[in-house]
N, C-alpha and C positions, 0 to 999 in steps of 0.2 A: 618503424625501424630507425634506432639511432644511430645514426654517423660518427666513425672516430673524427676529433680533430686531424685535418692534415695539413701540412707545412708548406706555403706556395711553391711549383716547381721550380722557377730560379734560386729560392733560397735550398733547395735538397740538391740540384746540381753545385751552386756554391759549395755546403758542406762536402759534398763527394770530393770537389776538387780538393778540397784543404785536408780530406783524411786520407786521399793519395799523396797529396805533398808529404804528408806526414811519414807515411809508409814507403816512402819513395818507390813509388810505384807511377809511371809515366800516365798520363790521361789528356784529355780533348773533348773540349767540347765540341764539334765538329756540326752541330748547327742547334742554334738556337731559338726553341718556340714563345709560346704564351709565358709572362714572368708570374703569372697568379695561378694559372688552373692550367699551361700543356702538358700535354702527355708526354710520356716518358721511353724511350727505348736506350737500352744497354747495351751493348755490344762489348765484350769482355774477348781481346785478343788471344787465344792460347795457342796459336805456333804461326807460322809463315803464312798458314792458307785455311786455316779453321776458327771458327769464333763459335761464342756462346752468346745467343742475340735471345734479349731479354725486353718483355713489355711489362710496364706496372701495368696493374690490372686492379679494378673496385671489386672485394668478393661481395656476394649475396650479405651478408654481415655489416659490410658498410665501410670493411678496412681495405687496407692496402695490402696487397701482394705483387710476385711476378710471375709471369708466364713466360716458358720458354717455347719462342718462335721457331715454328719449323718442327715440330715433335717435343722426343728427350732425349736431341743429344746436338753436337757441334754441328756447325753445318762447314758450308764452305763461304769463303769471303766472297763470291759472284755472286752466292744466291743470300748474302746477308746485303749487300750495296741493294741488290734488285728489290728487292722486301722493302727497306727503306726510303726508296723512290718512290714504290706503290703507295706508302705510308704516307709519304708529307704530300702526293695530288689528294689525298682524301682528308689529312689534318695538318695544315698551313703552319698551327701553335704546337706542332711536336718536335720537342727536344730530343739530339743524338748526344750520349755521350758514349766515348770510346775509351776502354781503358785498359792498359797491357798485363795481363795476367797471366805468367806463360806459367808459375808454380803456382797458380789457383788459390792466391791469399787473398783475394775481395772476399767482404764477407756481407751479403747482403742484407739491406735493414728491415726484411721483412719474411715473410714464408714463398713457399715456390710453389705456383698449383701448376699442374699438370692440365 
């Protein structure tokens, strides 16, 4: 099986940051893992009390995708912090980034598996 190339995670959190500056769209990094190979979680704000919590994921293929945490659909902000907790006792190098999306103009750099 070949591997796509992929971008080390602090350089794909750097670009996120600069293509939200761009779109002025508010973002955070809100903790920082591994800069070559952490893992990834998205948390994309959409109102006072719901988020869309997002994990990059390696498919069977060998690329990059996301998986959305928690089923297919928003969860709530208690049960996304509590997920993320469980997240970093079990991987130290995973990256949060948090980004406010309340009219759903992220537009993610890869496909979304279920």
């Amino acid at each position: 099986m070949l591997m796509e190339p992929r971008l080390k995670s602090g350089l794909w959190v750097k670009a996120q940051v600069r293509l939200c500056d761009i779109r002025f769209q508010s973002v955070a990094v809100s903790r920082r893992g591994d800069p070559d190979a952490g893992g990834i979680v998205l948390k994309l704000l959409r109102n006072q009390s719901q988020c869309l919590l997002l994990r990059r994921v390696t498919t069977e293929a060998g690329g990059q995708s996301w998986m959305i945490v928690g089923g297919t659909a928003e969860i709530s902000e208690e049960k996304a912090v509590a997920y993320i907790e469980r997240e970093i006792k079990w991987d130290r190098d995973l990256w949060v980034v948090e980004i406010e999306d309340y009219d759903e103009r992220y537009e993610l750099d890869g496909p979304l598996t279920v």
